[in-house]
N, C-alpha and C positions, 0 to 999 in steps of 0.2 A: 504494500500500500504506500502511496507516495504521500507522504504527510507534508501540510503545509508549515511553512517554522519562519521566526525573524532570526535576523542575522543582525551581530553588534562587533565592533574593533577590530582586531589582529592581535596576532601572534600565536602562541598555542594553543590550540583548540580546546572548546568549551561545552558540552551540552547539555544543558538544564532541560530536567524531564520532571514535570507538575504532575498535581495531584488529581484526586478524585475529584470532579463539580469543575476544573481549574481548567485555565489554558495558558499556553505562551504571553498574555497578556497582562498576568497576574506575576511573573516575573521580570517583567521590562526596568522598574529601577533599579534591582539588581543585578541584572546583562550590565545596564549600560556603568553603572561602576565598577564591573569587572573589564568590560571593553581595552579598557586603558592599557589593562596586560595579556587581555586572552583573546580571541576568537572566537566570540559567546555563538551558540547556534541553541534556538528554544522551541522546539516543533510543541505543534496541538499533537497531541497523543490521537491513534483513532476516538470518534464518535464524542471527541472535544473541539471546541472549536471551527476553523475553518478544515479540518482536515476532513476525510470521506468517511462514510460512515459505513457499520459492517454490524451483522448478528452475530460476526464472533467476536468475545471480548476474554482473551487472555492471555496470559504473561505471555506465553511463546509466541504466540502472534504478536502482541505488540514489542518484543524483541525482537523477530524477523523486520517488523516495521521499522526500528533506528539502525539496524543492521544495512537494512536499504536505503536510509540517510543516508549515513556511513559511506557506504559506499559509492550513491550516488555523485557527491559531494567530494570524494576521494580524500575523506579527514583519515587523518593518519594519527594514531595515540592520545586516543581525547580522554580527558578528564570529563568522568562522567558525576554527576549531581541531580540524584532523583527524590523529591517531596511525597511521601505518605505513597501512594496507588504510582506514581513515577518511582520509586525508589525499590519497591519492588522489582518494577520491569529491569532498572538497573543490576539490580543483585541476580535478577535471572539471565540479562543480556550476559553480566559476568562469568558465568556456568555456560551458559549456550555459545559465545561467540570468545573463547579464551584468548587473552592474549594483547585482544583490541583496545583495549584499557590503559592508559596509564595512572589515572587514581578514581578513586569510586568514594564515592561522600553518601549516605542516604541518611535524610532528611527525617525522625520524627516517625519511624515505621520498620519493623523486624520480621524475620520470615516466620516468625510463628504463624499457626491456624485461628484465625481471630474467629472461623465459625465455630469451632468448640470448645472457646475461653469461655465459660460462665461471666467471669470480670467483664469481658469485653461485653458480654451481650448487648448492654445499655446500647451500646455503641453503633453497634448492629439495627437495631432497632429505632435508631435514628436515620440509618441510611435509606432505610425501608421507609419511615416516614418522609423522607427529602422527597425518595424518588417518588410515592404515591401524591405527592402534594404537587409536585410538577407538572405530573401526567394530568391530575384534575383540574387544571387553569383551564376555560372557557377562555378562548381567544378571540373569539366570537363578540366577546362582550368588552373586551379590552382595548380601549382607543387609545392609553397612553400606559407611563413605564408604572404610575403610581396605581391603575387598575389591577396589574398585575399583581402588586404589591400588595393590594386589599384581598386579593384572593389570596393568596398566601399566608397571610398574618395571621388567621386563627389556627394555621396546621403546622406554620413555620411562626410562631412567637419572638425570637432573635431577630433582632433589628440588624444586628453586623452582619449574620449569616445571611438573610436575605437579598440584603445588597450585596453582597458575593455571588449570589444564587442567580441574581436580576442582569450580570455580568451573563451572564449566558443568553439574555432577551436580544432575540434576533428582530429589533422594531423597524427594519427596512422593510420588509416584508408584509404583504397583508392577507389575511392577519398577519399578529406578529405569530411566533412561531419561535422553537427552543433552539440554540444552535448544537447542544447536547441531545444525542442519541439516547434518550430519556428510557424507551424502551427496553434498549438492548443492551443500558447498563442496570435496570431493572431488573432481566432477565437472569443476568451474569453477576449479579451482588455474589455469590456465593462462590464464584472464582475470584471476583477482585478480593475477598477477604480471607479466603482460603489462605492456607499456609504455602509456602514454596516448597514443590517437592526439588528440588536442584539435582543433575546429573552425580556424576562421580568426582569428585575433586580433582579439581584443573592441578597442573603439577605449578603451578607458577599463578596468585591471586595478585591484584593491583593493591598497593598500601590503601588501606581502605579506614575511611571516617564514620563512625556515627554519633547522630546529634538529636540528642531531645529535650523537648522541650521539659522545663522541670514542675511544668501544672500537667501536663499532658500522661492520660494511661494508655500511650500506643507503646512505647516502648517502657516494661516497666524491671525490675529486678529480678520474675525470674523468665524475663525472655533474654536474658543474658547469656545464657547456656546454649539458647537457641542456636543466636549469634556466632557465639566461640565455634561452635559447632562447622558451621558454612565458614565463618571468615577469621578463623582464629587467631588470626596477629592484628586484629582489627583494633583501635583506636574509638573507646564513648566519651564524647563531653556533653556536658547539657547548658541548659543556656536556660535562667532563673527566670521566675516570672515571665514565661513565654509557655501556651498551651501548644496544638497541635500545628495552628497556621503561623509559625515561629516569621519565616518572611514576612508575614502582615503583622504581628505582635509587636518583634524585636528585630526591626530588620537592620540595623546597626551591628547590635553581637552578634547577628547571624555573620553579617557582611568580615567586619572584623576576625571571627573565626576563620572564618572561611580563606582571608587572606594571609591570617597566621599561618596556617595550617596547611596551603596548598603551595 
C-alpha cells in the first residue's frame, strides 16, 4: 500500500509512525524540530489519514506498508519512532524487516496482549466506545465542525479527546465524512491490541528506547518482562506528568529526550 507521509529537513533519516485515532499531522511540530538534524519522513498509517484504506488492519501488513516507504523512497538506516498503535508496527517492522533499522524508540506502548490484561480492560472498553461513537454521527444532520461535536459529547465527554477525534473530520466533503477507516478499525480492535507475537530473534536488534508516560497504564511494571523478552538490551525512561499522548502533554521532554538520547 502506498501511504501518503510529509516530509521535513535533511540529513539522516527519520520516520515517525502515530498512533491509534492519529495521523502524520499530529506530529508536525515535532518533525519540524527534528528537521534541523534529521530527515523526518511521517506517513498516515493505513485507514489514517490521507492514506488508502483496506479491511485489513494488522501489524504485518502495516509493516509491509513502511517496508514499501522504505523502499520506495530508497531510505537507507532510518531511525524509527512509533506512538502507542505506530510503535507496535515499529517493534514488529523490527522482527519482520531485520537489519533496516538503525535505532527504534517506541513511544508509550509494549508488546504485551492488552486483550487479556484484566488492568487494561478499562482501556479497551474505551476504544470500543470511541469507535461506536464515530460510526453513530448522523452526517446528514451536521452542517458544521461544532454539530459534530454535539453529537459526540454525550458518548465522548473529554473535551481534549474530542478535539483530537474532530482532527479526523473530513469537512471538505459533503457531507462531511471521517477521514479514519472507522469501520475497519472497529473491526480489527482486537488485532491492534492484541499482543505481538514477533518471529525468532533477529541475530543483531537496533539500540532500542522506550518511553512512558509516568500517568499512563500502557506501559506498566510488569510488562517489563515482556519487553526484556523481544528487546533485551532495551533502554525505559519515563517522562513525569505526561499520560498516554506524551507529544501532546509534554512535548518538550518528549523532544528533549529524544534529542539526548538519539
Amino acid at each position: 500500500m502506498e501511504l501518503f507521509f510529509r516530509e521535513y529537513g535533511s540529513g539522516h533519516p527519520l520516520i515517525i509512525l502515530h498512533g491509534l485515532y492519529g495521523s502524520s499531522d499530529n506530529w508536525h511540530s515535532l518533525a519540524k524540530k527534528l528537521s534541523g538534524k534529521y530527515h523526518v519522513y511521517v506517513p498516515d498509517l493505513r485507514n489514517h489519514g490521507k492514506s488508502p484504506h483496506s479491511d485489513t488492519h494488522d501489524y504485518d501488513s502495516m509493516s509491509e506498508d513502511i517496508w514499501e516507504l522504505i523502499d520506495n523512497l530508497s531510505i537507507e538506516t532510518p531511525i524509527m519512532i512509533g506512538h502507542s498503535m505506530g510503535g507496535k508496527v515499529a517493534m514488529n517492522f523490527c522482527y519482520n524487516y531485520t537489519g533496516l533499522i538503525s535505532k527504534l524508540v517506541v513511544v508509550d506502548i509494549s508488546p504485551v496482549d492488552y486483550n487479556n490484561d484484566l488492568k487494561f480492560m478499562p482501556n479497551l472498553l474505551i476504544h470500543q466506545g470511541i469507535t461506536n461513537a464515530l460510526l453513530s454521527v448522523n452526517f446528514q444532520q451536521a452542517k458544521s465542525i461544532k454539530d459534530v461535536d454535539n453529537q459526540l459529547e454525550n458518548k465522548i465527554p473529554e473535551i481534549r479527546l474530542r478535539q483530537f477525534l474532530l482532527k479526523n473530520l473530513n469537512f471538505k466533503s459533503q457531507p462531511f465524512s471521517w477521514k479514519l477507516n472507522i469501520t475497519a478499525i472497529r473491526q480489527n480492535l482486537e488485532n491492534i491490541t492484541a499482543g505481538l507475537q514477533l518471529n525468532q530473534k533477529p541475530k543483531e536488534l537496533p539500540e532500542t528506547l522506550f518511553i512512558r508516560g509516568g500517568l499512563s497504564t500502557y506501559i506498566r511494571k510488569d510488562s517489563l518482562d515482556k519487553i526484556r523478552l523481544y528487546f533485551p538490551d532495551a533502554q525505559i525512561r519515563t517522562i513525569e506528568n505526561a499520560g498516554h499522548w506524551l507529544h501532546a502533554e509534554q512535548p518538550e521532554a518528549l523532544l528533549n529526550l529524544l534529542k539526548n538520547w538519539l
